[in-house]
N, C-alpha and C positions, 0 to 999 in steps of 0.2 A: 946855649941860648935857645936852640930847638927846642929841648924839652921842656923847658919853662913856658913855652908858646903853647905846648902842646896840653902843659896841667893846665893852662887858664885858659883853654878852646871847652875842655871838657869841664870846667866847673862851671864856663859861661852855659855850655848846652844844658848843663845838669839843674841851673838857678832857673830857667828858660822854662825846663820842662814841670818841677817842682810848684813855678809861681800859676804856668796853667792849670795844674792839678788841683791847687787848692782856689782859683776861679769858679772850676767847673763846679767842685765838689759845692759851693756855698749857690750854686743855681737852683729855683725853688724847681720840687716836682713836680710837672706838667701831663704824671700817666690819669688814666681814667680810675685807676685804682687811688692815688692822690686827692682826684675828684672826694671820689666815695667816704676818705676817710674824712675832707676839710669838712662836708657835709654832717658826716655823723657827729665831728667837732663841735656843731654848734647845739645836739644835745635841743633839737623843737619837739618836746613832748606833748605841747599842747596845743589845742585847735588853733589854726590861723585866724585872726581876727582883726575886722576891719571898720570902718565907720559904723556899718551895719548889724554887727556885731552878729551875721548867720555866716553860713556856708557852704555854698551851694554843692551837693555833691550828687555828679548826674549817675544813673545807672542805664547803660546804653542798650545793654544786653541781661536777660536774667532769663537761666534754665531752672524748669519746676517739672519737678517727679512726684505722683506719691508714691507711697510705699506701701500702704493700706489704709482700711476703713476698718476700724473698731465700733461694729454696730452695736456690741454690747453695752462699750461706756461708752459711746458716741465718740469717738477720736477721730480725728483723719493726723496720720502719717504722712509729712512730706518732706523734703528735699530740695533745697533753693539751693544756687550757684550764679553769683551777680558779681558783674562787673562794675567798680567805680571807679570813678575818674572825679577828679577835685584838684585846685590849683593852691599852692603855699608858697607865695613869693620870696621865702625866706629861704627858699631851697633852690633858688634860680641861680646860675653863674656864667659868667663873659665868655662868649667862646672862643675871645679874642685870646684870653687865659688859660684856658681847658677847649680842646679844639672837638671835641665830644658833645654829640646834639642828646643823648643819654648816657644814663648811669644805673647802677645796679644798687638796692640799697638794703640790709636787714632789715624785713619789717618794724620789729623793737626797737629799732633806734630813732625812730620817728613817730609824729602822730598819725592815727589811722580813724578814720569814724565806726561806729560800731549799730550793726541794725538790729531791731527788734521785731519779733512779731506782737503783735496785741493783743490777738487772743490767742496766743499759744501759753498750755498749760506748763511745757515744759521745751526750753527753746537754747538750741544752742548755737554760738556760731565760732569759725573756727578757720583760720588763713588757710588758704589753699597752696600755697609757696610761704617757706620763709623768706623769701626776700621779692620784693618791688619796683618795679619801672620810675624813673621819672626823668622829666625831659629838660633841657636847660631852662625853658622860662617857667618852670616850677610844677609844672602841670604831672599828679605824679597817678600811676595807673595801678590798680590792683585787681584781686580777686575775689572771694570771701564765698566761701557753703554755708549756709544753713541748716541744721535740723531741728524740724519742729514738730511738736504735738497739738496740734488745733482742739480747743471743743468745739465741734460741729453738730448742731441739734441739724442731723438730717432728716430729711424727712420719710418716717418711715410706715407710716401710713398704709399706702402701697404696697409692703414688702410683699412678694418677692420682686415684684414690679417695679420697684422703687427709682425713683431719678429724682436729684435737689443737687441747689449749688449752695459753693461753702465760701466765705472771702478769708481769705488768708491775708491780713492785716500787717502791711510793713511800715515801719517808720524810723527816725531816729530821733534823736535825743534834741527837744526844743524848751526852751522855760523866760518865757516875759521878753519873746520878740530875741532872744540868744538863742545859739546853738546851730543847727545844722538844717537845712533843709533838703530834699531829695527831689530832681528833675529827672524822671522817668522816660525811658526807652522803650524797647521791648521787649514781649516776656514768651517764650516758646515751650511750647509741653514735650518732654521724654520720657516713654516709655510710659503709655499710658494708660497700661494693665496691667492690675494687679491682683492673684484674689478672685474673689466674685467680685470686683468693682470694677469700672471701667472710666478713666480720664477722657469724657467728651471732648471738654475746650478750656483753654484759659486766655485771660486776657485783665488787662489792668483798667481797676475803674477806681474813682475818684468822689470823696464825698466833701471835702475842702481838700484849703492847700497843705493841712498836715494831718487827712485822713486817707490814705491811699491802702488798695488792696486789691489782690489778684481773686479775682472771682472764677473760680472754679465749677467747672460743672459735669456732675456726675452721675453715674447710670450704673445700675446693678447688673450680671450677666444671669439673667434669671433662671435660665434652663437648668442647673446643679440645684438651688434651693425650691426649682417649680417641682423636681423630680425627687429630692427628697421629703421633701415638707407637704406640696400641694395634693400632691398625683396618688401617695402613699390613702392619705382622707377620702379622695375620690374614691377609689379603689375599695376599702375599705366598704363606707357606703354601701358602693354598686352593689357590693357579695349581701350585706344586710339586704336590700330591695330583694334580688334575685331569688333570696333563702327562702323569699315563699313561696317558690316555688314545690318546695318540702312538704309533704303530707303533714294534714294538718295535725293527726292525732300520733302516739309513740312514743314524741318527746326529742326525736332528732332534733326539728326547727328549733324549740326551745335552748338547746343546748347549744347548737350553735353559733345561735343570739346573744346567749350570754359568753360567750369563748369571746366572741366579737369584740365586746362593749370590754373587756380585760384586755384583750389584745389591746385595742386603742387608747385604753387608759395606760397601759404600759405604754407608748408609744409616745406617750404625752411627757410623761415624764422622764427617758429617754433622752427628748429635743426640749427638756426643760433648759439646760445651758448652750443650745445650739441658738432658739430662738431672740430674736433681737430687745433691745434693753427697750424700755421705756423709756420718750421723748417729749415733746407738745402736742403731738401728733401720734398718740399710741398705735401701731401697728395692727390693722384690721384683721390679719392672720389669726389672733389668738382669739377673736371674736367668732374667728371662721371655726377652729378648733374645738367652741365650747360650743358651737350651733350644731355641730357634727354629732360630737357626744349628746346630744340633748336627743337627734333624731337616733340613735343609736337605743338609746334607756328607752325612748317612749318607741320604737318599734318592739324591741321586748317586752317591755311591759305589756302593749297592744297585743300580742301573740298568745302570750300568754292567756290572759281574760278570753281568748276568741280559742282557746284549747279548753278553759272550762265551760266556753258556752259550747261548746260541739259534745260535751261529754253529760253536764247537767243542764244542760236548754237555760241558763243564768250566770249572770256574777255575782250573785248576793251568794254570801257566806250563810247557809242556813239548812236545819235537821232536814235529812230527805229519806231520811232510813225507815220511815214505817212502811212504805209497801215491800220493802226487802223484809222486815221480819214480817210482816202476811205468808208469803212466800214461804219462807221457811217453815212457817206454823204448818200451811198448809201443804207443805211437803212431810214433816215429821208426819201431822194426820194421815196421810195417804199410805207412808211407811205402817204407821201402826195398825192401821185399819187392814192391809194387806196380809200380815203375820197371822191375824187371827181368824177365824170361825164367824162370818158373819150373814147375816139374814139377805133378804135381796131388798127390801126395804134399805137397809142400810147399804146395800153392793151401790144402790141407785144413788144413794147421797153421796156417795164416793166417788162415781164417776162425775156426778154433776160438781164437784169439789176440782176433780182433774182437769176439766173441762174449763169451769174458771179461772185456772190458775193458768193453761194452756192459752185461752184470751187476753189474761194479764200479761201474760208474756211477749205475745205478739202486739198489744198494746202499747208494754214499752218501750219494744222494738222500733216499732213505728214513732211513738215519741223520739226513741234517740234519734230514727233516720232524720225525723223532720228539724231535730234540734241540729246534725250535722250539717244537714244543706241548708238552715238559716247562717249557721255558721261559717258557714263556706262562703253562701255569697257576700257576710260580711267579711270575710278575709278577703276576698278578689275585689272590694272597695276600696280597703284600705291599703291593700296594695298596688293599685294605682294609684291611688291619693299620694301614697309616699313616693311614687315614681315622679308623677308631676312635680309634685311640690320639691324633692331632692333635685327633679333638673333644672327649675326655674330659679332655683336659688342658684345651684353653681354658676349660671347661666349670669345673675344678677350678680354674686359673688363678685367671679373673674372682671366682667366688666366694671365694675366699682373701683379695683383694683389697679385697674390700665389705665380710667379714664380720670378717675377724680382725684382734685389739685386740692393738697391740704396748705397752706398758708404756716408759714415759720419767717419770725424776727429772728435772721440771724445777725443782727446788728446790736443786739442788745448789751454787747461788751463795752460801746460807747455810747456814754451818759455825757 
């Protein structure tokens, strides 16, 4: 009788334990991972949409870098990283349910908004995590970088001097009162040098409610392109002024002047691909470059003309060889009259022959002295003339450069 007690004590524990087992087992999942999966279950690919048929998605926080300025083609390079936050009520759950105030979610299995820039030629954007925040009453948080390529007509006017701002143009996706709108935060600059350029400030301005853009403002670091480009001209210059210092006759000055005027054409073309592209506001640099070369040729040229006035008292191109063959005539006479047997009547016309020809020489002596020192004081003329006028120009140059404000539409991407 015991052991009959004893098989039906153990089949009762065993039906006991068996009926709890499969209680438990039919109990829904209540982990945060359970959460995650009933969530991704419902498969919301597309924007949340409500009476109003927008979406408001704020960005609380957004870091902006650039990377560079392409003064060639006019680019500016930069690097956005924004926070958004935006609510999808269809992703909200009890937490009477799921005892979890968040959850973890693959980005891809949900809708995300997507930003643009507007005038970015070449713009991409790209999750920063694959996976996303979101909190029980639907409110879901994310990331997103951007890389973009702006066309920015800076203004380069100025160069090397240069400073303009650039607006870097965000939005999203809106069409007939749908879609998505963006409530802006703030926006903070990192790392704001790059290059010869330099990130002054940035800050978010507004031209309607679905024209928003980070206005940029930027400043060149000018001492590398003052010392290559400006300083090199100057320099140059200065030695052409200084060179007349050179004897006027020889032909040294001459050669120098023209070594010069090659050097700096060399020089030109050189910083043919260094110098900055054309914009609305053409770059006064290469006006400065072709005024340099201009005082360069016409100091040579000027040298020159003032070597032929020191040597033939003119610049006119014209025969000057008859008193040289006098000269000579009157030399060969003197020779021949000398060889031979001759009367004193004739000795007398021979010396009054040597005697003029000795006048004429001290004649044209005196011609060249006096044609040398007309020429000289035109040279110490025009050698301060070109001192002056070279220093009033750089003078005028540089401050042109520093002070004046060229005007640029950089708005012109919206029509």
């Amino acid at each position: 009788m015991q052991p009959k007690m004893s098989r039906l004590g153990i089949c009762t524990v065993s039906l006991i334990l068996l009926t709890a087992g499969c209680i438990q087992g039919e109990l829904p999942c209540r982990s945060r991972r359970c959460l995650a999966e009933m969530l991704i279950k419902k498969e919301l690919f597309s924007q949340p949409q409500y009476e109003k048929c927008t979406q408001k998605i704020k960005v609380p926080f957004m870091e902006y870098q650039t990377l560079s300025v392409d003064t060639k083609n006019l680019r500016l390079n930069s690097r956005l990283q924004a926070s958004l936050i935006w609510r999808d009520l269809d992703l909200a759950w009890n937490t009477s349910e799921y005892r979890y105030d968040e959850v973890v979610l693959p980005v891809n299995k949900i809708w995300t908004p997507e930003l643009h820039v507007t005038n970015g030629i070449q713009t991409t954007m790209k999750h920063s995590s694959r996976d996303l925040l979101v909190d029980s009453n639907g409110t879901v948080r994310h990331n997103v970088i951007i890389s973009a390529a702006v066309n920015c007509e800076v203004n380069l006017f100025n160069y090397p001097f240069a400073a303009d701002e650039c607006p870097v143009a965000i939005q999203t996706w809106t069409n007939d009162g749908c879609g998505t709108e963006l409530e802006l935060g703030n926006v903070r600059m990192v790392d704001g040098s790059h290059g010869d350029w330099r990130t002054v400030s940035v800050s978010w301005q507004t031209q309607s409610s679905d024209r928003n853009y980070i206005w940029v403002s930027l400043s060149i670091k000018f001492l590398n392109p003052f010392i290559t480009l400006m300083l090199p001209s100057i320099l140059i210059v200065l030695a052409d002024i200084i060179s007349f210092a050179l004897p006027l006759g020889g032909g040294e000055r001459n050669s120098f002047k023209v070594t010069l005027v090659l050097s700096f054409t060399m020089f030109l073309l050189i910083l043919n691909n260094v110098l900055p592209g054309d914009s609305q506001c053409n770059p006064i640099i290469r006006t400065h470059f072709c005024i340099c070369l201009i005082f360069l040729v016409a100091s040579m040229l000027l040298s020159m003309i003032v070597t032929r006035m020191a040597k033939e008292g003119g610049i006119m191109f014209c025969c000057c060889t008859k008193v040289t063959e006098f000269q000579a005539e009157t030399v060969d006479e003197v020779s021949t009259d000398a060889k031979v047997d001759i009367s004193s009547h004739e000795q007398i016309e021979m010396l009054q022959k040597v005697v003029k020809f000795l006048e004429d020489m001290n004649a044209k002596d005196a011609e060249n002295e006096k044609h040398y020192q007309f020429a000289n004081k035109v040279d110490k003329i025009i050698a301060w003339f070109y001192l002056v006028i070279g220093t009033v120009y750089f003078i005028c140059m540089i401050t042109v450069m520093v002070k004046y404000k060229c005007v640029i539409n950089h708005f012109d991407f919206w029509y």
